[in-house]
C-alpha positions as CSV (number, residue, x, y, z in Angstrom):
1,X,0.0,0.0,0.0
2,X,1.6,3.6,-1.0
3,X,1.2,6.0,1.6
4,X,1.4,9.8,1.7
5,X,0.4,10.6,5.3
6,X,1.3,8.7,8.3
7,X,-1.0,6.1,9.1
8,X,-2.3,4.5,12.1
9,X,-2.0,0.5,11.9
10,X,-0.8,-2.6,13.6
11,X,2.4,-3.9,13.4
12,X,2.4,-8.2,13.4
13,X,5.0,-10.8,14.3
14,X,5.4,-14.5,14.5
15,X,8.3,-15.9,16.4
16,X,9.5,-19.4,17.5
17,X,11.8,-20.6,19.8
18,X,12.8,-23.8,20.8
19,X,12.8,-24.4,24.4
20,X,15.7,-27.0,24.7
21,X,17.8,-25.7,22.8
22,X,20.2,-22.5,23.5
23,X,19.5,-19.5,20.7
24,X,17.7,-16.6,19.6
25,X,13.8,-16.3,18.8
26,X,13.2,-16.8,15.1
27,X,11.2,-14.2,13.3
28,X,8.7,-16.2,11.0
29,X,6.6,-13.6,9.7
30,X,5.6,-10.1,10.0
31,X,2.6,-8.3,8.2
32,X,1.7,-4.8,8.4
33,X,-2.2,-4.3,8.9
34,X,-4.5,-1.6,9.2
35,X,-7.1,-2.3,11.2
36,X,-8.1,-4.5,14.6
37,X,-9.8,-6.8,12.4
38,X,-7.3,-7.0,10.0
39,X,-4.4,-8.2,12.6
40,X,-6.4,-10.6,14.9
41,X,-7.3,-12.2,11.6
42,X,-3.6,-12.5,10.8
43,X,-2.8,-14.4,13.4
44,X,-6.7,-16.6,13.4
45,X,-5.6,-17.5,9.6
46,X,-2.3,-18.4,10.8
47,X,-3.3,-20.8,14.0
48,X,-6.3,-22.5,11.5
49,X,-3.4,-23.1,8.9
50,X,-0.9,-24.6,11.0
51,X,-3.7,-26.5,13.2
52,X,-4.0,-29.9,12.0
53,X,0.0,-30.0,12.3
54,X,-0.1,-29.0,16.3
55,X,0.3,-31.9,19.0
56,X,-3.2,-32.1,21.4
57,X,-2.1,-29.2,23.8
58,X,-1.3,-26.8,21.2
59,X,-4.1,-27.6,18.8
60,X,-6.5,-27.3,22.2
61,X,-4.9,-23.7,22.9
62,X,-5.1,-22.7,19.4
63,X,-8.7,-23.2,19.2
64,X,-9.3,-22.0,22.5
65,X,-7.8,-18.3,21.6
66,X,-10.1,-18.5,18.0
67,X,-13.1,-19.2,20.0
68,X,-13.1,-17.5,23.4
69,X,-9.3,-15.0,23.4
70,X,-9.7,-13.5,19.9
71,X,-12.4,-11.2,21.0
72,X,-10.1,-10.1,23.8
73,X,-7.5,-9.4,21.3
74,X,-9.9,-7.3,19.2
75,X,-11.2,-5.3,22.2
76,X,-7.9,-4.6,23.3
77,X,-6.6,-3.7,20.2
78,X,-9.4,-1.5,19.4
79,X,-8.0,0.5,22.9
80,X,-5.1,0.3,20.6
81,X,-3.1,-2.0,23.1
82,X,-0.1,-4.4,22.4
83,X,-1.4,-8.1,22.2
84,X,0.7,-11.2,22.0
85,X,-0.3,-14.8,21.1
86,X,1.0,-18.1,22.1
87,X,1.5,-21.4,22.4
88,X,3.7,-24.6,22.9
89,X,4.1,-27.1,20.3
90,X,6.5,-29.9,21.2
91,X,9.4,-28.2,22.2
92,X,9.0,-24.8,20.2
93,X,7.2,-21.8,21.6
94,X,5.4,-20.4,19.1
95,X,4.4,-16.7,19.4
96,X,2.7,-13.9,17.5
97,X,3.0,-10.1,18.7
98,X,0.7,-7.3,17.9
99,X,1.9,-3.5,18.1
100,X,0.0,-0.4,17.4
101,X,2.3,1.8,15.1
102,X,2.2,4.8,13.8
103,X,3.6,3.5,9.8
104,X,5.5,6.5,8.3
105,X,5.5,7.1,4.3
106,X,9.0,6.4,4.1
107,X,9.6,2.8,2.0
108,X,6.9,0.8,0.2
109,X,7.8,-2.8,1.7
110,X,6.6,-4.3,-1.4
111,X,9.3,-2.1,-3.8
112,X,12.2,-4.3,-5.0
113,X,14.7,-2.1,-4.3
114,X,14.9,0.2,-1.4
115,X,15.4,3.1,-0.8
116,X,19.6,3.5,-0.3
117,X,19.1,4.2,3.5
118,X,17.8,1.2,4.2
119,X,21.3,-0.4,3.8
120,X,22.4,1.5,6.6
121,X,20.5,0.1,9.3
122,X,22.0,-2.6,11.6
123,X,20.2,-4.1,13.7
124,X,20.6,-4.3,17.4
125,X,22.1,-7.6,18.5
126,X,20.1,-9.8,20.5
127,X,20.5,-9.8,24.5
């Protein structure tokens, strides 16, 4: 989407990280939405998807946010509050993280090349 004026949204995330093993979270995904509805569905269409591949536990809790926690995501992210998603599958923690941003015209993410800027960002190493 090209933008001229800053624009209220959601930043989305999934991460995984295994929990035997030493390491940094893995970012899966991100997605850039526009709207409560827009992000809790990002991370419903995600948890259906993946589903049928989840152990008992994690299939149980995924179902349980669709069904009874989504509408707690979309209420709090209509107060425009960070939300955060996850489960346990085997020995990976899977999670998905929702921030309310304010997204500035500065790139279009979907450009092939960037901006030359971009190439001097580096990013902070992890803790």
């Amino acid at each position: 989407m090209l933008m001229k004026l800053p624009r209220w949204g959601f930043w989305c995330e999934c991460w995984t990280r295994s929990l035997t093993e030493q390491g940094p979270p893995v970012l899966v995904a991100s997605f850039d939405a526009y709207s409560a509805p827009q992000a809790d569905r990002w991370v419903a269409v995600a948890l259906e998807t993946i589903s049928p591949a989840l152990d008992a536990d994690a299939s149980s809790a995924a179902w349980e946010w669709m069904y009874d926690g989504r509408i707690d995501t979309r209420r709090a992210l209509l107060r425009t509050e960070p939300c955060t998603v996850s489960l346990i599958h085997a020995s990976t923690r899977i999670t998905w993280t929702i921030q309310p941003v304010l997204f500035l015209p500065l790139a279009n993410r979907q450009d092939t090349e960037l901006p030359a800027c971009a190439h001097d960002f580096t990013p902070r190493p992890e803790e």
